[in-house]
C-alpha positions in Angstrom: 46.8 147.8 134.7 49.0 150.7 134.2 52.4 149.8 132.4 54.5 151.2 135.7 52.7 148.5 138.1 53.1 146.0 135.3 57.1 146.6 134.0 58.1 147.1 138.2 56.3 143.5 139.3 56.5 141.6 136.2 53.0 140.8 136.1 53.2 139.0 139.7 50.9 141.6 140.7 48.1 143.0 138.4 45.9 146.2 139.3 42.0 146.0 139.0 41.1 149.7 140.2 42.3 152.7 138.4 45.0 154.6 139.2 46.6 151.8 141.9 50.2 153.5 141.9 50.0 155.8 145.0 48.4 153.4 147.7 51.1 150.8 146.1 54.1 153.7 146.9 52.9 153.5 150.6 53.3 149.8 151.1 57.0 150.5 152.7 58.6 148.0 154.6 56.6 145.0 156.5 53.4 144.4 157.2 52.0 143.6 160.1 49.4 140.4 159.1 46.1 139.7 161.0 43.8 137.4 160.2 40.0 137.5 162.0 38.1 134.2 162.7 34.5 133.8 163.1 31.6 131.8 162.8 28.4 132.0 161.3 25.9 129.0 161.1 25.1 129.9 157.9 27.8 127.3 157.1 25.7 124.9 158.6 23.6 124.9 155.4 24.2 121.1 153.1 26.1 122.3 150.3 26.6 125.8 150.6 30.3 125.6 151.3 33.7 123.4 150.4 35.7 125.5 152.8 35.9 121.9 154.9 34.4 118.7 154.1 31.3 118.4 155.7 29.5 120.9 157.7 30.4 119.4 160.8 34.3 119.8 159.9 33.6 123.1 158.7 32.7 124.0 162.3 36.4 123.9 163.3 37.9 125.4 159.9 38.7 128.3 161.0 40.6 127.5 164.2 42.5 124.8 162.1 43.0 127.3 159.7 44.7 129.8 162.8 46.1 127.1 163.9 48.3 125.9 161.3 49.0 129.8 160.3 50.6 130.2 163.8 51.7 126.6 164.8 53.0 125.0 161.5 50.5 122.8 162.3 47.0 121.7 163.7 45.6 120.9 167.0 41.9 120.9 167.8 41.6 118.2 164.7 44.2 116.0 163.1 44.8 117.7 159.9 44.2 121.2 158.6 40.7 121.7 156.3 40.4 120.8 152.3 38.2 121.1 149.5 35.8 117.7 149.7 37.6 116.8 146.5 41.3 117.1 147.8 42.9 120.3 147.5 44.5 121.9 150.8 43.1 125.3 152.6 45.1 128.0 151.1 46.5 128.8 154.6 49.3 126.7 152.5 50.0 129.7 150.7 49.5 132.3 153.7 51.9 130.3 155.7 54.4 130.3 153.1 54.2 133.4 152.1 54.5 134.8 155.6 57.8 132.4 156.5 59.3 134.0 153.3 59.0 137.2 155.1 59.7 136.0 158.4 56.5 137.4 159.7 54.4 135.7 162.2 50.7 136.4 161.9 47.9 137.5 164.4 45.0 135.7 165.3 42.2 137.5 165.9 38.6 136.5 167.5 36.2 138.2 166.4 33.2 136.2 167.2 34.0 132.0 166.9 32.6 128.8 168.2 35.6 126.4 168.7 38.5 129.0 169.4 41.7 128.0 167.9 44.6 127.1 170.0 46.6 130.1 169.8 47.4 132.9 171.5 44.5 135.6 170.1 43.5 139.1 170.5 39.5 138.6 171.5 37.1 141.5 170.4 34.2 140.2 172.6 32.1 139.4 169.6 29.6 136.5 169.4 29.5 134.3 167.0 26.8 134.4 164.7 23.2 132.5 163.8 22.1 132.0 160.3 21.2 134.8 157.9 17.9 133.5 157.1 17.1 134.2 160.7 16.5 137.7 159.7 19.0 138.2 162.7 22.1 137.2 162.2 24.2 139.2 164.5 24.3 140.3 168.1 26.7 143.3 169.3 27.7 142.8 172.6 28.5 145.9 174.9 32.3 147.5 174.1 32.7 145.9 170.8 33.4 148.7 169.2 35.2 150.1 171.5 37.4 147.0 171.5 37.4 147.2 167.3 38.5 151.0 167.9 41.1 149.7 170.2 42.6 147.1 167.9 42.6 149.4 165.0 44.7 151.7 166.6 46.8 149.2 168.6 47.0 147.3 164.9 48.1 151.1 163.0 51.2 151.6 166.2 52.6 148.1 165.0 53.8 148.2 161.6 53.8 150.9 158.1 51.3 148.9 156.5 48.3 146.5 157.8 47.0 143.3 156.3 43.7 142.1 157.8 42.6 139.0 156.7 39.6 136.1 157.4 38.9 132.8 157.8 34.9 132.3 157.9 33.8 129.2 156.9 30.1 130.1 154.5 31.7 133.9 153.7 31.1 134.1 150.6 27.2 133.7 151.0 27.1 136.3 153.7 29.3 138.9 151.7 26.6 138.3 148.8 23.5 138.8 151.4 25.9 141.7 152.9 26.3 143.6 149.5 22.7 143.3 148.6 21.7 145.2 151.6 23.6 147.3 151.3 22.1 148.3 147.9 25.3 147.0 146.1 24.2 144.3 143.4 26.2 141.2 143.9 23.7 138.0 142.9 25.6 136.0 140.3 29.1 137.9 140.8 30.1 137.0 144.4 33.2 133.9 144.4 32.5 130.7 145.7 35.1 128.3 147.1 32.3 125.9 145.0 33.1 125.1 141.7 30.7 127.5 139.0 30.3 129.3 142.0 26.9 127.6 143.7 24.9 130.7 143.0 21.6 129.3 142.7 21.6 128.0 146.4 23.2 131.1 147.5 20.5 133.2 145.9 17.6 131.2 147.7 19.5 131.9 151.2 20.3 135.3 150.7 17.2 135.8 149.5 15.0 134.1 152.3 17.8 136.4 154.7 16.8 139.6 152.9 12.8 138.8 153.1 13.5 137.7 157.0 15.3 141.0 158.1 13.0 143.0 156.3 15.1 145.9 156.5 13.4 149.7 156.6 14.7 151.8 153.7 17.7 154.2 155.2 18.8 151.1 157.5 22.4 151.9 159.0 25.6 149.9 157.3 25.8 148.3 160.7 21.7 147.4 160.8 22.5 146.1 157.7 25.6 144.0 158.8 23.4 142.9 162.7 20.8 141.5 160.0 22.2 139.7 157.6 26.2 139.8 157.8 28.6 137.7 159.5 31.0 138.5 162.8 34.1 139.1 160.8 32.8 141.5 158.2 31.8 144.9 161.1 35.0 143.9 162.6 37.0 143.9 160.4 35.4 147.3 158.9 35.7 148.9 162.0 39.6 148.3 162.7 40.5 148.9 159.5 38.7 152.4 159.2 40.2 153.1 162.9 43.7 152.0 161.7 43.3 153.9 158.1 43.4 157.0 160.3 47.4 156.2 160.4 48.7 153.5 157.7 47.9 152.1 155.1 45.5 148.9 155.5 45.2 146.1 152.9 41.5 143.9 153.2 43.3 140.7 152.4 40.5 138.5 150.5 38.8 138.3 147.2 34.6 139.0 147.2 34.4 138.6 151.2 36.7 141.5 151.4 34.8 143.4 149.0 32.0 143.3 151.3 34.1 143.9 154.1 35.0 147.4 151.9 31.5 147.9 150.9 30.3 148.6 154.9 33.6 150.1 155.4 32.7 153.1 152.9 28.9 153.2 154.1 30.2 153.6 157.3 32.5 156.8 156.1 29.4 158.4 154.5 27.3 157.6 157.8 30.2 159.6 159.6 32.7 157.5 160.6 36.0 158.3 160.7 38.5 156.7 158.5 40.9 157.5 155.5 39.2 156.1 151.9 43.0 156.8 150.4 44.2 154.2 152.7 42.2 151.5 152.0 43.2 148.2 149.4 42.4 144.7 148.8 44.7 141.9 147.9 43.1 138.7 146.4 44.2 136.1 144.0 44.0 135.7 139.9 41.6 132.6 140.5 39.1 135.1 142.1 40.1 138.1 140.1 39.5 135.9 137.1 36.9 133.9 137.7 34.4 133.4 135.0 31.5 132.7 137.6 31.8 135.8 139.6 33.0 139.6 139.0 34.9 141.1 141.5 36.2 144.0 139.7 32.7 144.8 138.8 31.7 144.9 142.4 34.9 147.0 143.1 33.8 149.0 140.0 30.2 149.5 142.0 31.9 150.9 144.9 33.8 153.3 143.2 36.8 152.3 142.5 37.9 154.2 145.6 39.6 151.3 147.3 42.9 150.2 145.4 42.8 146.4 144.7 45.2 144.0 143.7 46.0 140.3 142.5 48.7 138.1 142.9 49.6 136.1 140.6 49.7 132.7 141.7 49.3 130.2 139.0 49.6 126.2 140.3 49.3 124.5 136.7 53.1 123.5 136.9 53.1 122.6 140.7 54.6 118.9 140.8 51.8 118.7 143.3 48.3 117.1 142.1 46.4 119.0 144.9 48.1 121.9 144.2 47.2 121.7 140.5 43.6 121.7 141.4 43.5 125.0 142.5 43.5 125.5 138.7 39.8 123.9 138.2 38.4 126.3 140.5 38.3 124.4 143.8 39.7 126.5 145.9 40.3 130.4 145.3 41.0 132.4 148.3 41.1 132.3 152.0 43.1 132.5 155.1 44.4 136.0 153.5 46.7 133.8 150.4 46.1 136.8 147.8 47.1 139.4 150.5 50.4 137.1 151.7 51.2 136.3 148.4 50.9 139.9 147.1 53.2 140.9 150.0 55.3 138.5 149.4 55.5 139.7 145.6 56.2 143.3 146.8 59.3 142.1 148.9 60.9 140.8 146.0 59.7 137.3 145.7 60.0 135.9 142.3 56.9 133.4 141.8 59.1 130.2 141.3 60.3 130.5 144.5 57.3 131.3 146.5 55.7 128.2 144.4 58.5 126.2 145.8 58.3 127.2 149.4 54.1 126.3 148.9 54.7 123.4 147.7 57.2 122.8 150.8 54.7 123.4 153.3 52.3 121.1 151.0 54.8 118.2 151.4 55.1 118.5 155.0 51.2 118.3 156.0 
């Protein structure tokens, strides 16, 4: 991190590409924040995911998730998601973050089972099957045309974008997403499973990769229709579309990393974007996680796309569940490294953020 970044933020916010300074100069003024929902049944696999309790509950995650972002609180299901072994979804920290800004956040659809009860902006996208189907994704007619749309719509909003996700079983498509994509990622993609579950999520991503059996020269979004998720060529496409105008911040830790890895094959392959204008915002319990390496993942795409993490560190919350985000049960999601980090940037000393979280945690 370069001593500028370092003496202006007081270490609440830490660089992990080079030279971070001039994307951070153009984050001026408020953020418009976005979070896209989808569904892949690759959740569905036992034990692949803690991002919910069970696979069944982790079918309505991420509308509880959008739900409690929006509302305060949830609606299709009595209480908002948690780690199996007690801490809360980190839309805690997204909703907290965002009050201390007094933004209200976007929901977006961008391809989900059970739809959260919000008000939404709906891409048309479908959700998707499995990615040991070989076939994981479906593009309906005018998606991309709707992604375009969004983008620009997004861009006319605000100075600055953050896009964010809740997708239940992410972190296993982003691996099987990198992989083909030619990016190596087995062993260094975060988990919201303790130690980082990678020996399951090798075996799916592998049986995935053998499934799709993709030709050599296979498009980014081939790639993505194969073996990705909904959110991830959504998300790509209205970023690169909004890039064109503001700076846009991938809000998410090795998901978003992914997200940016399609994003910069699709630039080479021709579409049109600005590579200057593209970050990521995650937290230090993914930037620092011993059982992944986002930074080397970043470093494998070139260090082109600026990246971030806020410093959130919960071993003094007064909070048990709180303080368990310390072991490495929960990491990242709902956009918390992107909300926090912009919360940082507007001046938000980290006791006081860790007091409004904890607020929010007190009133579930």
């Amino acid at each position: 991190m370069s001593a500028p970044l370092a003496a202006q933020h007081d270490g609440r916010i830490r660089a992990l590409t080079p030279r971070p300074e001039a994307f951070l100069r153009r984050l001026a003024g408020r953020p418009l924040f976005a979070c896209a929902v989808a569904s892949t049944d690759t959740a569905e696999i036992p034990g692949i995911s803690a991002a919910g309790e069970t696979p069944e509950k982790r079918r309505y995650t991420a509308a509880l998730d959008a739900e409690f972002l929006v509302l305060g609180r949830p609606v299709t299901l009595p209480e908002i998601p948690k780690n199996p072994l007690g801490p809360p979804s980190p839309v805690v920290i997204t909703r907290a973050a965002l009050a201390a800004l007094d933004l209200e956040a976007l929901i977006i659809d961008a391809g989900i089972r059970v739809a959260p009860q919000t008000p939404r902006l709906v891409l048309g996208g479908a959700p998707g099957r499995c990615i040991t189907t070989g076939a994981a994704l479906e593009y309906p007619p005018g998606l991309w045309e709707n992604c375009r749309a969004a983008g620009r719509w997004l861009a006319a909003s605000a100075p600055w974008l953050i896009l964010a996700e809740s997708v239940p079983g992410g972190t296993t498509t982003a691996l099987s997403l990198l992989e083909g994509l030619g990016v190596p990622a087995r062993g260094r993609v975060s988990s919201s499973m303790p130690g980082g579950n990678h020996e399951l999520k090798d075996e799916v991503v592998a049986r995935a990769l053998a499934a799709a059996g993709l030709p050599a020269g296979a498009s980014a979004l081939e790639v993505a229709a194969a073996v990705g998720d909904p959110m991830q060529p959504a998300v790509a496409v209205m970023a690169l579309e909004a890039s064109l105008r503001v700076p846009v911040v991938l809000g998410g830790g090795t998901q978003m990393a992914a997200v940016a890895a399609l994003a910069l094959r699709l630039l080479s392959e021709g579409h049109p974007g600005k590579v200057e204008n593209l970050g990521l915002a995650t937290t230090r319990w993914v930037a620092d996680d011993a059982s992944a390496d986002l930074p080397g993942i970043l470093g494998d795409l070139g260090g082109s796309v600026a990246a971030f993490a806020a410093g959130l560190d919960f071993g003094g919350s007064a909070i048990p569940n709180l303080c368990r985000y310390e072991e490495g049960l929960v990491k990242e999601g709902v956009g918390a490294g992107a909300a926090a980090f912009a919360a940082f940037l507007g001046g938000w000393s980290h006791a006081d953020l860790l007091g409004r979280i904890e607020g929010v945690v007190r009133g579930l």
